[in-house]
C-alpha positions in Angstrom: 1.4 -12.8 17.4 3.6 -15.1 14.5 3.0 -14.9 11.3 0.5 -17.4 10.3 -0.2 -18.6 6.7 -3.5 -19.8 8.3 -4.3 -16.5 9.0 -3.1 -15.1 5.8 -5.1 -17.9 3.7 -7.9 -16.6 5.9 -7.8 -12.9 4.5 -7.1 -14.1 0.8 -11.0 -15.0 1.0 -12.4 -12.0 -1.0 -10.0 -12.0 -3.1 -10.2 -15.9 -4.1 -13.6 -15.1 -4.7 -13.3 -12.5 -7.0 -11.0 -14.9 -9.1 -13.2 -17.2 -9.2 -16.3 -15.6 -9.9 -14.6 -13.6 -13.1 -13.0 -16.2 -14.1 -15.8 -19.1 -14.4 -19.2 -16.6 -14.9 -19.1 -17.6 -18.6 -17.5 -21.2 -19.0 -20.6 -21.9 -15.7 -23.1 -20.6 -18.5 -22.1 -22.9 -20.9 -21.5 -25.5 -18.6 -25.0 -24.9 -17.8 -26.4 -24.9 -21.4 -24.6 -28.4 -21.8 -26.3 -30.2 -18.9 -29.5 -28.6 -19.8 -29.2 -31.0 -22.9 -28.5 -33.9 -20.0 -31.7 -36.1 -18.7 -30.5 -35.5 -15.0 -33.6 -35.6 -12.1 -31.0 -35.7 -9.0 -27.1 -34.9 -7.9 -25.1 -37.2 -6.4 -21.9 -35.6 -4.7 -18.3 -37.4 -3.8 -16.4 -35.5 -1.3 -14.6 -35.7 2.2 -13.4 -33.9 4.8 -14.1 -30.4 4.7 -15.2 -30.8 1.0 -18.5 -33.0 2.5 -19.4 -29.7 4.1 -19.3 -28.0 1.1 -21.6 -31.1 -0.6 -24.2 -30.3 2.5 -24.6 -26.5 1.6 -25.6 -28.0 -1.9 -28.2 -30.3 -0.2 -30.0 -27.3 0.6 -28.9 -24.8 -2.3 -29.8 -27.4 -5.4 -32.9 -28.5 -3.6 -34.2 -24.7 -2.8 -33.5 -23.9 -6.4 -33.7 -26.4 -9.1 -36.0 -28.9 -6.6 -33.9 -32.1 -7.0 -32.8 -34.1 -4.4 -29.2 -34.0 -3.7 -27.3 -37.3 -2.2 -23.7 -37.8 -0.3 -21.8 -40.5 -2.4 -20.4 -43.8 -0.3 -17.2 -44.0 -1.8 -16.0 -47.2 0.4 -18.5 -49.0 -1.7 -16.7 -48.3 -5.3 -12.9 -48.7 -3.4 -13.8 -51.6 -1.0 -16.7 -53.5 -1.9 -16.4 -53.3 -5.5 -20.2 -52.5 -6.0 -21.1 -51.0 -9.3 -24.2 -48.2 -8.5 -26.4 -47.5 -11.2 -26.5 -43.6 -11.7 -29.7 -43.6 -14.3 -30.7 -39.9 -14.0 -27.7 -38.5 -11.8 -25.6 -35.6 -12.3 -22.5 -36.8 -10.1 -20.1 -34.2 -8.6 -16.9 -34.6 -7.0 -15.1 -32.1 -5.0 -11.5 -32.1 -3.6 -9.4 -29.2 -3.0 -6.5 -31.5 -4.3 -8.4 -33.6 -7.0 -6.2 -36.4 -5.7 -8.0 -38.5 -3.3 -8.4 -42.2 -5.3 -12.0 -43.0 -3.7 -13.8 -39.4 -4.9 -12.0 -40.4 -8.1 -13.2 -43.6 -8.3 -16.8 -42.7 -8.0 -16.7 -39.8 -10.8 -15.0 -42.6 -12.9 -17.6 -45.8 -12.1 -20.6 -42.8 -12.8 -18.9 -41.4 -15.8 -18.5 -44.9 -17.1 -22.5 -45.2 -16.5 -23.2 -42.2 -18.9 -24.0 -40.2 -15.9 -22.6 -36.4 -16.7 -19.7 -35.9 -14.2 -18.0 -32.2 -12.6 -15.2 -32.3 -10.7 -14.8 -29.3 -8.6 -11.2 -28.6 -7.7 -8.5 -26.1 -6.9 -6.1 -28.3 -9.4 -7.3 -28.9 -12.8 -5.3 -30.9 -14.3 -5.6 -33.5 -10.8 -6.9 -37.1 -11.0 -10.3 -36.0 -10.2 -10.5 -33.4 -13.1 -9.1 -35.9 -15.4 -11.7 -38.8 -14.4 -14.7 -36.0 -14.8 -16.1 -34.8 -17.8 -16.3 -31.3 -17.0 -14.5 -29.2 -14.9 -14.6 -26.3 -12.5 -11.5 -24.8 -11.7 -12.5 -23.2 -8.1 -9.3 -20.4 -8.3 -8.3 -20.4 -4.8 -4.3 -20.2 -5.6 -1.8 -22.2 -3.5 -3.6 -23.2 -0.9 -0.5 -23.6 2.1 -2.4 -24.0 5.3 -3.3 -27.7 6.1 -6.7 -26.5 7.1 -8.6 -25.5 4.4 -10.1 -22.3 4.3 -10.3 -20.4 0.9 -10.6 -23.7 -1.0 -13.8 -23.9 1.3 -15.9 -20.6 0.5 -14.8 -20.9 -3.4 -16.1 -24.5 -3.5 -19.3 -23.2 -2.0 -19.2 -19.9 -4.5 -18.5 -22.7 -7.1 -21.5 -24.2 -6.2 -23.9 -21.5 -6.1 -22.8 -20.6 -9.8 -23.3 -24.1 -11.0 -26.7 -24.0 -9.1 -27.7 -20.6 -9.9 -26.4 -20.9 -13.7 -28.4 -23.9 -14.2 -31.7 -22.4 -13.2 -30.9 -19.2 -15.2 -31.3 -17.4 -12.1 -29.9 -13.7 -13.3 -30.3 -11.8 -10.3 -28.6 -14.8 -8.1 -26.2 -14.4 -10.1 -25.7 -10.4 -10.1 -25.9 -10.8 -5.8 -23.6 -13.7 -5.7 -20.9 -11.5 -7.1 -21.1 -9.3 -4.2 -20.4 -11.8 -1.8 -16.7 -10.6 -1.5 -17.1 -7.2 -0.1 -19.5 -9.1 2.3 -16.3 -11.9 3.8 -14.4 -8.7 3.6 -16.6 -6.8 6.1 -16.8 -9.8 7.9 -13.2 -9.8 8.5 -13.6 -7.0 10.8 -14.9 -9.7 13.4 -11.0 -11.0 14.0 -11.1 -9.1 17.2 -14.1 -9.8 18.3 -13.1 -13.8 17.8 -10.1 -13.5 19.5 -11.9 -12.2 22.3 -14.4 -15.1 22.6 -11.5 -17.7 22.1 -10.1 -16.2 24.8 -13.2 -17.3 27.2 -13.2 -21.0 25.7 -9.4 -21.6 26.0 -9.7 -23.9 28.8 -13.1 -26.1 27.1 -12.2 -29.3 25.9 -15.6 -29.9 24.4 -17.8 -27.8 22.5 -20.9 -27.6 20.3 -21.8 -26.2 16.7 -25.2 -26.0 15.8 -27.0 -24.6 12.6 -29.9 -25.4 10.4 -30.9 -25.4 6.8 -28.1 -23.5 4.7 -25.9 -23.2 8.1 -26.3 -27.1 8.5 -22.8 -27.1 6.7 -21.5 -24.6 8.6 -21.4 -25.6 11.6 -20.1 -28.8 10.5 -16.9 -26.6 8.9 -16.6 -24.8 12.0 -16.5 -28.1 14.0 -14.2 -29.4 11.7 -11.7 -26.6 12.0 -12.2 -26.8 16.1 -11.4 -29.9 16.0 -8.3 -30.3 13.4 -6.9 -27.1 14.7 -7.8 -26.8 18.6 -7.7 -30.5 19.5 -11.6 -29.5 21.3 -14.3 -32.2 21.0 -16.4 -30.2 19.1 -20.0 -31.9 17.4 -21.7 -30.5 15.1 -25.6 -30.8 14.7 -28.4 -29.9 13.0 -31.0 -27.3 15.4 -33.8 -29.9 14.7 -32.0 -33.0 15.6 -30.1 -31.5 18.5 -33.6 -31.4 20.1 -34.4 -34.8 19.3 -31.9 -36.2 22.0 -28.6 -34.6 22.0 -29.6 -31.6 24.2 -29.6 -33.8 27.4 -25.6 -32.7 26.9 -26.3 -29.4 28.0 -24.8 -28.5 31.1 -23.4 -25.3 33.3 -20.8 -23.7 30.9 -20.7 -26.0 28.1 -19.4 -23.8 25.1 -22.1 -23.4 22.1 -21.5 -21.9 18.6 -24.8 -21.3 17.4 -24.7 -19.6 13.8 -28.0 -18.1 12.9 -28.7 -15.9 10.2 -32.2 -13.7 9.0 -34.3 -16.7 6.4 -36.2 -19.3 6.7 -35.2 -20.5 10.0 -34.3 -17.9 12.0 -37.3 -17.8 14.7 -36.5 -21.5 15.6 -32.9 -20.5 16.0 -33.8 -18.2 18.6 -36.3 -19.9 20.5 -33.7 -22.2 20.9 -31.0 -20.2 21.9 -32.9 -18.6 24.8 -33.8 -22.3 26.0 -29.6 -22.8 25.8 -29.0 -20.4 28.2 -31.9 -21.4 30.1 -29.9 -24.3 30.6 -26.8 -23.0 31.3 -24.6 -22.8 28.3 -21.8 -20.4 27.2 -23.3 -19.7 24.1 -21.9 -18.0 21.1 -24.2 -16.6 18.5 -22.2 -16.3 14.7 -25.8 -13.8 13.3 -27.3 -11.0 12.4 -30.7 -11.4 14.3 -31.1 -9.5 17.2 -32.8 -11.0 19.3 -30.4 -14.1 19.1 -27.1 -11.5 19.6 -29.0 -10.2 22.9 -29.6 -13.8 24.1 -25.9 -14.6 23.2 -23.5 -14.0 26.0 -20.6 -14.3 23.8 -22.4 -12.1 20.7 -20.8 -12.3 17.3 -22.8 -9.6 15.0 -22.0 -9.9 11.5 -21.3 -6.7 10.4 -23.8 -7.5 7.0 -26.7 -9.5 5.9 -27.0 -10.9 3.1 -29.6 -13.4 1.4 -29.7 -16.5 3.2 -28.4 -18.5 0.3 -25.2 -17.4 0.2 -24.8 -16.2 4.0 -22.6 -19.6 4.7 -20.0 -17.5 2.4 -19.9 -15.4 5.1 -20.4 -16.5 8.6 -18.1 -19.2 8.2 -15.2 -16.4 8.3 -16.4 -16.1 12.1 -15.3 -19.0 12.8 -12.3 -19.8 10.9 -10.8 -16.9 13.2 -13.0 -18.2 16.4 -10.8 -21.4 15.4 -7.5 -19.6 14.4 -7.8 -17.7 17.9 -8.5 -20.6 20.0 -5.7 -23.0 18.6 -3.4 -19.9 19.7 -4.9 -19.6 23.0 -4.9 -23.4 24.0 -0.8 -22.9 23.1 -0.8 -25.0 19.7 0.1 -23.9 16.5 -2.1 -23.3 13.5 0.0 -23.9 10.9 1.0 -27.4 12.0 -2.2 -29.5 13.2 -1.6 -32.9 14.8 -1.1 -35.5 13.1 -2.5 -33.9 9.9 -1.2 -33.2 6.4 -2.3 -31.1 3.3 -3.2 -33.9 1.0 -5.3 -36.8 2.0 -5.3 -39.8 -0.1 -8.6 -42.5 1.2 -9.5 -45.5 -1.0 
């Protein structure tokens, strides 16, 4: 196999982490000890692409641990239908790999303007977005060369899960999150196992993510990165709602990624992985529950648990290389998606 910056961007993972985490433990606190003098009761959060999927892990990680409500911005409405929102009680994020894009910009700007407190979380701090925001988290990732985003991914989550763990003064969360790196290390060791499976669904031209709670957002990245990189019709979907309707798409050797880790919802995961292959499907399972990996007949065991929280961190690794593996196998080329390029400018 070819060199691949995709690949190589895919290793750096651990590593970005560490920066990251070393780098921003103490400017977070204080970060933290300024909005705590803020009258915020709810987040709203400006993003795209695979940056949105990073704003959905923080539905669930800011509501599970500080108990606010977290909303996706609309930023069509600030660029195109020149609406001015009233932020009263927001704390507005925006989060762009390349701090560039105008329409994140423009709502960090209109909520800033409001007297809302504004972050922009970015791999470039000294980008539009950082400059319209009045505080900034540099996420670390380094030069990000691959079109499809991978390390600025994880370190936006990590990013998050400081901000979120800082402001609740949550020590321990804190002391575990650090940790994280040795666990997308370990995970690494699935690149041959990924391979493997990518080599069953080379011929699918449609596929399936599904997760729930924390993993909502991941399979939403994963589809993202099928998608942008393989050229497969992959949906993503939460467990709950693909049962509400969009199971009828079942059929005889549909490809499913299924990622299901121990927590919360881990029993309603594997009831409905059994009834998947009930009804036919090629299902891959991204987890570390057992009885989900036996059900599996394409079986993906992470190779460690950790808390639920932060297990996105992790399990996404399976299938950025599930991804990398099947854009090789379906005879494209990683490092130059169709029709893509690395910065995206909306309005």
């Amino acid at each position: 196999m070819t060199r691949s910056t995709l690949l190589e961007e895919i290793y750096e993972q651990p590593a970005a982490l560490r920066r990251l985490i070393d780098a921003e433990m103490e400017p977070m606190t204080r970060l933290a000890q300024a909005l705590h003098a803020r009258d915020f009761r709810y987040v709203v959060i400006a993003a795209r692409g695979t940056s949105d999927n990073a704003a959905r892990y923080a539905q669930y990680l800011i509501g599970a641990t500080l108990g606010m409500p977290v909303a996706l911005a609309t930023p069509s409405l600030h660029t195109r239908y020149g609406v001015h929102l009233r932020f009263d009680g927001a704390l507005v994020i925006g989060i762009s790999q390349s701090g560039a894009s105008p329409d994140i910009c423009a709502v960090v700007s209109d909520a800033r303007r409001s007297g809302a407190p504004t972050i922009a979380i970015t791999n470039h701090p000294e980008s539009p977005l950082a400059q319209a925001a009045e505080f900034v988290v540099p996420i670390h990732a380094g030069i990000e060369r691959s079109i499809a985003a991978t390390k600025t991914y994880t370190a936006q989550l990590a990013a998050l899960a400081m901000l979120t763990l800082s402001l609740a003064n949550d020590t321990a969360g804190l002391a575990a999150l650090a940790t994280i790196p040795d666990a997308m290390e370990a995970t690494l060791a699935l690149d041959e196992r990924m391979r493997e499976i990518a080599g069953e669904m080379a011929g699918a031209t449609a596929a399936i993510t599904i997760g729930r709670g924390y993993h909502y957002a991941t399979a939403w990245e994963i589809a993202l990165k099928l998608k942008e990189l393989t050229r497969v019709v992959a949906e993503p979907y939460s467990a709950a709602d693909f049962q509400h309707g969009p199971i009828a798409l079942v059929h005889e050797g549909i490809p499913i990624v299924l990622i299901a880790t121990q927590g919360a919802v881990a029993d309603d995961l594997a009831a409905l992985a059994l009834r998947l292959r009930n009804l036919g499907a090629h299902l891959t399972a991204i987890s570390d529950v057992s009885v989900i990996l036996e059900t599996a007949d394409r079986p993906a065991s992470l190779p460690v648990s950790v808390e639920e929280r932060f297990a996105p961190m992790t399990a996404v690794i399976a299938g950025q290389l599930l991804a990398f593996h099947l854009t090789h196998a379906r005879g494209l080329d990683p490092d130059r998606p169709h029709g893509l390029r690395k910065v995206t400018e909306t309005r």
